[in-house]
Backbone as a chain_set.jsonl record, in Angstrom:
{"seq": "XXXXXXXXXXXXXXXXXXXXXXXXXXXXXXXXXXXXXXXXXXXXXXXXXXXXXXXXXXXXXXXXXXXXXXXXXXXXXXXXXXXXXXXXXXXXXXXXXXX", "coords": {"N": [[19.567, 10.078, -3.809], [16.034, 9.766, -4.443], [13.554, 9.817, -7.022], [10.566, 10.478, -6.653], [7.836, 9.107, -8.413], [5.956, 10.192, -11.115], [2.074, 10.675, -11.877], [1.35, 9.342, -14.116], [3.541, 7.485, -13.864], [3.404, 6.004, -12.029], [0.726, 4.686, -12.911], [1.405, 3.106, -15.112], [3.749, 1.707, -14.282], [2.301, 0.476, -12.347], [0.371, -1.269, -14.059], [2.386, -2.817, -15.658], [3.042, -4.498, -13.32], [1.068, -5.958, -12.126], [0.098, -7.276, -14.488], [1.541, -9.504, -14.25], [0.143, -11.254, -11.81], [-1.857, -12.649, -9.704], [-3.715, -11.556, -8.284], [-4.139, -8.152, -7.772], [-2.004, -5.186, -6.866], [-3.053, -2.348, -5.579], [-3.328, 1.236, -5.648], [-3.61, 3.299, -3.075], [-4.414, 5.683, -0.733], [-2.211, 7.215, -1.504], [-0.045, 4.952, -1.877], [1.394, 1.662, -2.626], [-0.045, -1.437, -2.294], [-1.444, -4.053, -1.282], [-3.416, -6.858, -0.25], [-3.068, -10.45, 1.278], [-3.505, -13.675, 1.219], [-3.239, -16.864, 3.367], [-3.405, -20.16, 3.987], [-2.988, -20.292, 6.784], [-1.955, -18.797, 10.461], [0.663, -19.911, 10.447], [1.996, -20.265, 7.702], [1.224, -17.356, 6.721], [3.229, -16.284, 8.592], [5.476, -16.993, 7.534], [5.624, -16.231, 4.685], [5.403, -13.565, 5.594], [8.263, -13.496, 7.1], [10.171, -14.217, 4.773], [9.921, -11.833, 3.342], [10.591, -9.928, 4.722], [13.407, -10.44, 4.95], [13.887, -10.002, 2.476], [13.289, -7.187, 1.451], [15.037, -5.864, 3.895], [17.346, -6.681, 2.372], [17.414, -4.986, -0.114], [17.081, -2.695, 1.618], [14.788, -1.352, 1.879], [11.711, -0.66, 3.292], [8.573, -2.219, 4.041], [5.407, -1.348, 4.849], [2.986, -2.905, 7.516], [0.872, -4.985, 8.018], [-0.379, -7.876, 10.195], [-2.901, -10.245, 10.991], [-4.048, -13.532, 11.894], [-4.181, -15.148, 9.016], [-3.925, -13.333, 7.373], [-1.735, -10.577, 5.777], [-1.301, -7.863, 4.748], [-0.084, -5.159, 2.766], [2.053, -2.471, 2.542], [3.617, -0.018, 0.736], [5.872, 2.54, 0.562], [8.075, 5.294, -0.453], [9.657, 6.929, 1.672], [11.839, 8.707, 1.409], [11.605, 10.138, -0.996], [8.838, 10.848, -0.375], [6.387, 9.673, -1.9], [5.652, 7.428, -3.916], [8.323, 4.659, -5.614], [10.489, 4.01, -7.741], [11.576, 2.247, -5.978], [9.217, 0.894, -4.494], [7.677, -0.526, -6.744], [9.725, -2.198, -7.416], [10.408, -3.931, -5.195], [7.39, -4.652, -4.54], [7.41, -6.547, -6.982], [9.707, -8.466, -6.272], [8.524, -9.219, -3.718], [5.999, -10.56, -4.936], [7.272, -12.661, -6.714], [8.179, -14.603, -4.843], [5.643, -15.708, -4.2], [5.477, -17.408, -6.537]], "CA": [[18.205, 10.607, -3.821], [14.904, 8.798, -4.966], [12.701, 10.079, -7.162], [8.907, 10.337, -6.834], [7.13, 8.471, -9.992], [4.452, 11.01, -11.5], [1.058, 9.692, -11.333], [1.485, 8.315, -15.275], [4.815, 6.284, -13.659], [2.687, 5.426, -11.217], [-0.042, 3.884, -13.683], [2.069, 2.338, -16.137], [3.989, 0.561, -13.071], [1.408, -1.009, -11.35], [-0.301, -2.229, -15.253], [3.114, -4.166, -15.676], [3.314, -5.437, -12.224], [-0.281, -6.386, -12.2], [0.095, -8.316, -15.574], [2.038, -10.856, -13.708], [-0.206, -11.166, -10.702], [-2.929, -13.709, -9.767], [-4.681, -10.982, -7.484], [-3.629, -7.247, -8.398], [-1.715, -4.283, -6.534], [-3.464, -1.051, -5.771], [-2.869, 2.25, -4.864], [-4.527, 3.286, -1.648], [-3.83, 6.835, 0.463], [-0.682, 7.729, -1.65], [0.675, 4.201, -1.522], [1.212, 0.801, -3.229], [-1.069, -1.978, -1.306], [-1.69, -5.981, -1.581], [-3.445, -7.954, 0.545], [-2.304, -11.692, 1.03], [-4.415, -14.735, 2.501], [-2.996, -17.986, 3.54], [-3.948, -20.85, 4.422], [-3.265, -20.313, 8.652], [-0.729, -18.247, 10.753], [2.068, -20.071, 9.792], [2.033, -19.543, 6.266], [1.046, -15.92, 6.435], [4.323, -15.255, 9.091], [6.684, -17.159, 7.115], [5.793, -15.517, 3.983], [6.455, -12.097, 6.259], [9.549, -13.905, 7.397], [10.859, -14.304, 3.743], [9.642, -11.064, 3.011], [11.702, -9.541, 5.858], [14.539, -10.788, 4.48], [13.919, -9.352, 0.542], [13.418, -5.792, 2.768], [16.56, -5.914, 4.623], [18.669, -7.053, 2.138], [16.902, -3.694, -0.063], [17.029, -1.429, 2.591], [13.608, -1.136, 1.719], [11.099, -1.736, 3.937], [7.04, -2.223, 4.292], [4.786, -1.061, 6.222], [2.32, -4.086, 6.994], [-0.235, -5.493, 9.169], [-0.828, -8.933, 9.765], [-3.94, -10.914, 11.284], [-4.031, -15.041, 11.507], [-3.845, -15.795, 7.829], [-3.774, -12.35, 6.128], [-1.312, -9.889, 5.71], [-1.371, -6.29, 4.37], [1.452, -4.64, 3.107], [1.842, -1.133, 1.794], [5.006, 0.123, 0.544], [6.025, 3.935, -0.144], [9.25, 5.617, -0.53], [9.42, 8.119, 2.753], [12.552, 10.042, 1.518], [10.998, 10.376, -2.094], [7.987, 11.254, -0.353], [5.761, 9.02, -2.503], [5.923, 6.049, -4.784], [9.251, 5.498, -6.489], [10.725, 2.586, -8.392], [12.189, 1.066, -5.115], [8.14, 0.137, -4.442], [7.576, -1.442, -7.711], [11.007, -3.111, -7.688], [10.198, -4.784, -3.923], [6.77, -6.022, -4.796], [8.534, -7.852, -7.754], [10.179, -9.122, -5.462], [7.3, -10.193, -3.294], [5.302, -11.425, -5.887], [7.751, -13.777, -6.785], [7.995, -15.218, -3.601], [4.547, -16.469, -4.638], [5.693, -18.37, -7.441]], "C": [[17.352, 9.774, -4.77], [14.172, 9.528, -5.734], [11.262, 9.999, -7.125], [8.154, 9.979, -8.158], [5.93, 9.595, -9.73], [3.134, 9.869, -11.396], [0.942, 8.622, -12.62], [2.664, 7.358, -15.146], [4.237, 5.514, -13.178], [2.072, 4.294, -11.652], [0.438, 2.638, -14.239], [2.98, 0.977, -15.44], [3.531, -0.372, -12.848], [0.643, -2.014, -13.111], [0.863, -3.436, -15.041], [3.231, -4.782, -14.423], [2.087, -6.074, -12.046], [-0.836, -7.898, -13.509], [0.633, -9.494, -14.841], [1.74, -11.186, -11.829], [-1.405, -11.984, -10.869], [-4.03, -12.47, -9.279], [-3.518, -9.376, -7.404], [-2.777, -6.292, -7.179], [-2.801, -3.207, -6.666], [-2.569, 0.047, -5.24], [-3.968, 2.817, -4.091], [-3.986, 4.381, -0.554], [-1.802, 6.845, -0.278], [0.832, 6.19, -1.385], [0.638, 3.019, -2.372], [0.778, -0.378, -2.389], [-1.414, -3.377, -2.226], [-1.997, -6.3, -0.401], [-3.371, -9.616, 0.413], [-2.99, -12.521, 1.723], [-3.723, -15.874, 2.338], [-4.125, -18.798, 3.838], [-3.907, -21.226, 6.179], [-2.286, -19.066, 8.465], [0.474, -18.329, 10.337], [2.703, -20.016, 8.621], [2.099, -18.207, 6.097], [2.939, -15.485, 7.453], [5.485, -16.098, 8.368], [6.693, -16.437, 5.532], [6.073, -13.961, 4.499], [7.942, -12.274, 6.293], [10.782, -13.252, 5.587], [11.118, -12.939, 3.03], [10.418, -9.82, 3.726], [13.598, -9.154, 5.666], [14.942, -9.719, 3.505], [14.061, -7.455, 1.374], [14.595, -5.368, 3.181], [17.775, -5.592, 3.699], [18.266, -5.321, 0.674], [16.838, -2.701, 0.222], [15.795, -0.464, 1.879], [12.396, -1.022, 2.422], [9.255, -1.486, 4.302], [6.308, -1.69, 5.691], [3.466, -2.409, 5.905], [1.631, -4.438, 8.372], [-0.991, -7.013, 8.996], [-1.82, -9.499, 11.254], [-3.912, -12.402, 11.129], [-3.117, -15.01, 10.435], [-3.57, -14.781, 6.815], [-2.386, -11.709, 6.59], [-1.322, -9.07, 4.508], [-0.214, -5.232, 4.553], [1.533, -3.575, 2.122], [3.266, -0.502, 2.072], [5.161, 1.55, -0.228], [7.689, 4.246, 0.527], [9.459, 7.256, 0.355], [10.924, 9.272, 1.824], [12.144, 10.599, 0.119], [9.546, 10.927, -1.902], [6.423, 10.872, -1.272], [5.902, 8.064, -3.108], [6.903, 6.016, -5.635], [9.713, 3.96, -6.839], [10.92, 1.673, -7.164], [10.897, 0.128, -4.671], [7.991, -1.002, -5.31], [8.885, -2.677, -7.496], [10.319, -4.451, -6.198], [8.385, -5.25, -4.236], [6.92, -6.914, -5.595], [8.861, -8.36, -7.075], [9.093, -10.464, -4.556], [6.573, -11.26, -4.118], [6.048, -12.247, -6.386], [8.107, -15.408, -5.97], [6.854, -16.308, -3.62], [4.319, -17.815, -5.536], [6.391, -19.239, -7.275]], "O": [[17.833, 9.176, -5.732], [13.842, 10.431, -4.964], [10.852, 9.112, -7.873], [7.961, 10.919, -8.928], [5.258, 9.84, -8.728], [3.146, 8.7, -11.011], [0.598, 7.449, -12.477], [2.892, 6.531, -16.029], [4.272, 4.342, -13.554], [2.373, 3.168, -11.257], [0.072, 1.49, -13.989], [2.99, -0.204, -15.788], [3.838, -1.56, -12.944], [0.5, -3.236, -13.14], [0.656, -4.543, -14.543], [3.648, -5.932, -14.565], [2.354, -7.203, -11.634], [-1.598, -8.865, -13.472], [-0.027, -10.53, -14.929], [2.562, -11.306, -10.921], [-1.967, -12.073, -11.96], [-5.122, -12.419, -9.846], [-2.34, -9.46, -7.056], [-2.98, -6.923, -6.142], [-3.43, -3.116, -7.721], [-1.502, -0.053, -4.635], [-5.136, 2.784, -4.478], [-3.242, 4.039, 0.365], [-0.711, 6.602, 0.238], [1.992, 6.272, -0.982], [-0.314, 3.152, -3.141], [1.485, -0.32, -1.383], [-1.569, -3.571, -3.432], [-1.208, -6.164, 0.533], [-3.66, -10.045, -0.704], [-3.18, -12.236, 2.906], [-3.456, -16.123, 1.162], [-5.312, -18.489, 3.941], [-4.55, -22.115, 6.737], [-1.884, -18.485, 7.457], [1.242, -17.441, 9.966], [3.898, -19.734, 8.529], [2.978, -17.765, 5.358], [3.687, -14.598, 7.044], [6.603, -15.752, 8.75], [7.803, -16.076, 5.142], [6.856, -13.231, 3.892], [8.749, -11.525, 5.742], [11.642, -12.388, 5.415], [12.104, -12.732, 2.323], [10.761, -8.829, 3.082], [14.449, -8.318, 5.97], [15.85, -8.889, 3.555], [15.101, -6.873, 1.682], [15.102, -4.373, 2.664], [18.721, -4.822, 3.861], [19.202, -4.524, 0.731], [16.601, -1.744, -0.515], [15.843, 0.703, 1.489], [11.673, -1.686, 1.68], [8.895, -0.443, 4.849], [6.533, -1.653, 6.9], [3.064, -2.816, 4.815], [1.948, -4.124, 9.519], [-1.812, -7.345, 8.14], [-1.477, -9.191, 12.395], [-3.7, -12.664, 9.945], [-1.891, -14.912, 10.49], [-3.126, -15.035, 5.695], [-1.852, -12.143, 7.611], [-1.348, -9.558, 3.378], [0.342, -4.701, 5.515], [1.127, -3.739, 0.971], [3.889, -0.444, 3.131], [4.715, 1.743, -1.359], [8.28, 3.742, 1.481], [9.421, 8.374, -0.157], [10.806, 10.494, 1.741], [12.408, 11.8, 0.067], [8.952, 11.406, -2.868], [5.49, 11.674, -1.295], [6.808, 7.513, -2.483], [6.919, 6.897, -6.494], [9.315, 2.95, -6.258], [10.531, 0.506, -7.2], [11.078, -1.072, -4.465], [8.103, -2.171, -4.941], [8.715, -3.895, -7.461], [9.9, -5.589, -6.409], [8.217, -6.46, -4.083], [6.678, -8.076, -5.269], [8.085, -9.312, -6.987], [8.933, -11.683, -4.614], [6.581, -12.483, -3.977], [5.255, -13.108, -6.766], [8.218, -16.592, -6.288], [6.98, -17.463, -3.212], [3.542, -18.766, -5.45], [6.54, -20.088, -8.153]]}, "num_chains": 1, "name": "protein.A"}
């Protein structure tokens, strides 16, 4: 079982994950939320690709919507019923990807 982060886990979360971010995390409808711009398609689906992967291997997995060069990816913890470390932990993840 997962727990649900209160809304001060919540906060304190996204500050440190945000500190090490070019372009920040929000929260958005009960959820944790980044959008991502490339430079074309193929950039934006191989960073999905990679991202796919980190997910999988997690048993984590995004909800996300991608367009050309963007993608939009919002990540909540359905059996926790809200935001719970496994979010934070997997955009770490992501956001490294970056680097």
């Amino acid at each position: 079982m997962v727990d649900k982060y209160s809304e001060n886990q919540i906060q304190e979360a996204l500050q440190e994950l945000n500190a090490a971010c070019e372009s920040p995390w929000q929260i958005r409808d009960a959820k944790l939320c980044k959008q991502f711009k490339f430079a074309n398609f193929s950039r934006a689906f191989g960073f999905m690709s990679s991202v796919a992967l980190l997910a999988e291997r997690a048993d984590h997995h995004p909800e996300w919507f991608n367009v050309y060069n963007r993608v939009e990816i919002e990540l909540t913890t359905h059996e926790a019923d809200g935001i719970s470390h496994r979010d934070f932990d997997l955009a770490t993840k992501i956001e490294a990807l970056l680097s």
